[in-house]
C-alpha positions in Angstrom: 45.0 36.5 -20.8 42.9 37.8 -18.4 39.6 39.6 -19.7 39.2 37.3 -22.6 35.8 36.0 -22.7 34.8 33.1 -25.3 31.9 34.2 -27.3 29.3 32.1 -26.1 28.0 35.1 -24.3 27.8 33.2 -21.2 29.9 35.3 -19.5 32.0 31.9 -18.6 35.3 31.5 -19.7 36.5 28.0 -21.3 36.4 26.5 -24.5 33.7 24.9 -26.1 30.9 25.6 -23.4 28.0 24.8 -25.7 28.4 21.5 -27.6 26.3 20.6 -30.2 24.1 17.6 -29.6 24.3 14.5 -31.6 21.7 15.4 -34.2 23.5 19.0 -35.3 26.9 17.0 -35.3 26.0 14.0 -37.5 24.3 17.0 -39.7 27.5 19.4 -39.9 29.6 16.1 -40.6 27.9 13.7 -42.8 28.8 15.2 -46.3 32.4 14.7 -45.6 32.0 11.2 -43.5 30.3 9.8 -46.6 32.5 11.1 -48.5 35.7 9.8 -46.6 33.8 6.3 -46.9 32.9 6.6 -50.3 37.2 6.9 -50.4 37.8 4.1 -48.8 35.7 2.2 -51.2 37.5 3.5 -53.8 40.5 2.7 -52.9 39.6 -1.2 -52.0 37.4 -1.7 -55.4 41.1 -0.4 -56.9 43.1 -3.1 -54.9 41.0 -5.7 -55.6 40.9 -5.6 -59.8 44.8 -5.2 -59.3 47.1 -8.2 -60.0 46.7 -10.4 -57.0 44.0 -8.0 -55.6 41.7 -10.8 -53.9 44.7 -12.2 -52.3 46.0 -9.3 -51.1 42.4 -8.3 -49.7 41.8 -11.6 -47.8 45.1 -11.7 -46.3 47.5 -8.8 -45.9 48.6 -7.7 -42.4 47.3 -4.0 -42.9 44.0 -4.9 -44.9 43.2 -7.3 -41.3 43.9 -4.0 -39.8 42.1 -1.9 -41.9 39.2 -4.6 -40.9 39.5 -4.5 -37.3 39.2 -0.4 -37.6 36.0 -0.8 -39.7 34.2 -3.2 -37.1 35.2 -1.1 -34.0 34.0 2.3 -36.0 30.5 -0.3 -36.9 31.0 -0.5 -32.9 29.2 1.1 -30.1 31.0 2.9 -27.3 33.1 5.4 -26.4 36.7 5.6 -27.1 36.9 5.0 -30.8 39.7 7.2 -32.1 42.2 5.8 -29.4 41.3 2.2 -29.5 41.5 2.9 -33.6 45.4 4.7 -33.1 46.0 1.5 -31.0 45.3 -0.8 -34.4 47.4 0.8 -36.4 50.2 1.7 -33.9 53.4 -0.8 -33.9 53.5 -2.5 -31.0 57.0 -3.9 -31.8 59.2 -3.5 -28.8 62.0 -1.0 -29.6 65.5 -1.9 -30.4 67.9 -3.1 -27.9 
């Protein structure tokens, strides 16, 4: 719609013309990334004291996936949320 500004005040139009740098980022998200970690802990410490958990943990197709996502996020690089999507996507040719 023409005459719609953003309000950045730049007088530019577009989205997201000033980006945060690194430091204000990791500071508006670490709360809830520690907390989405602290989840995932959660969850794994709950799988393990289950019947069969340490079995389950070293060997199961989407734990070695769930494995695979924690080393590329441990990763450096860009790219992370696609390369992660292509972990868990299935890669089983469709039906014929």
């Amino acid at each position: 719609m023409e005459g719609l500004k953003d309000q950045n005040n730049s007088g530019e139009n577009g989205y997201n013309v000033h980006m945060a740098d690194a430091k204000e980022l990791l500071e508006q998200q670490f709360l809830e990334m520690r907390w989405r970690t602290l989840s995932l802990a959660a969850d794994l410490d709950r799988i393990g004291r289950a019947s069969r958990g340490g079995e389950v943990l070293k060997s199961d197709p989407k734990v070695v996936k769930l494995r695979k996502a924690f080393e590329l996020l441990m990763g450096e690089g860009e790219g992370r949320a696609e390369k992660l999507q292509m972990i868990f996507s299935d890669m089983t040719p469709p039906p014929k």
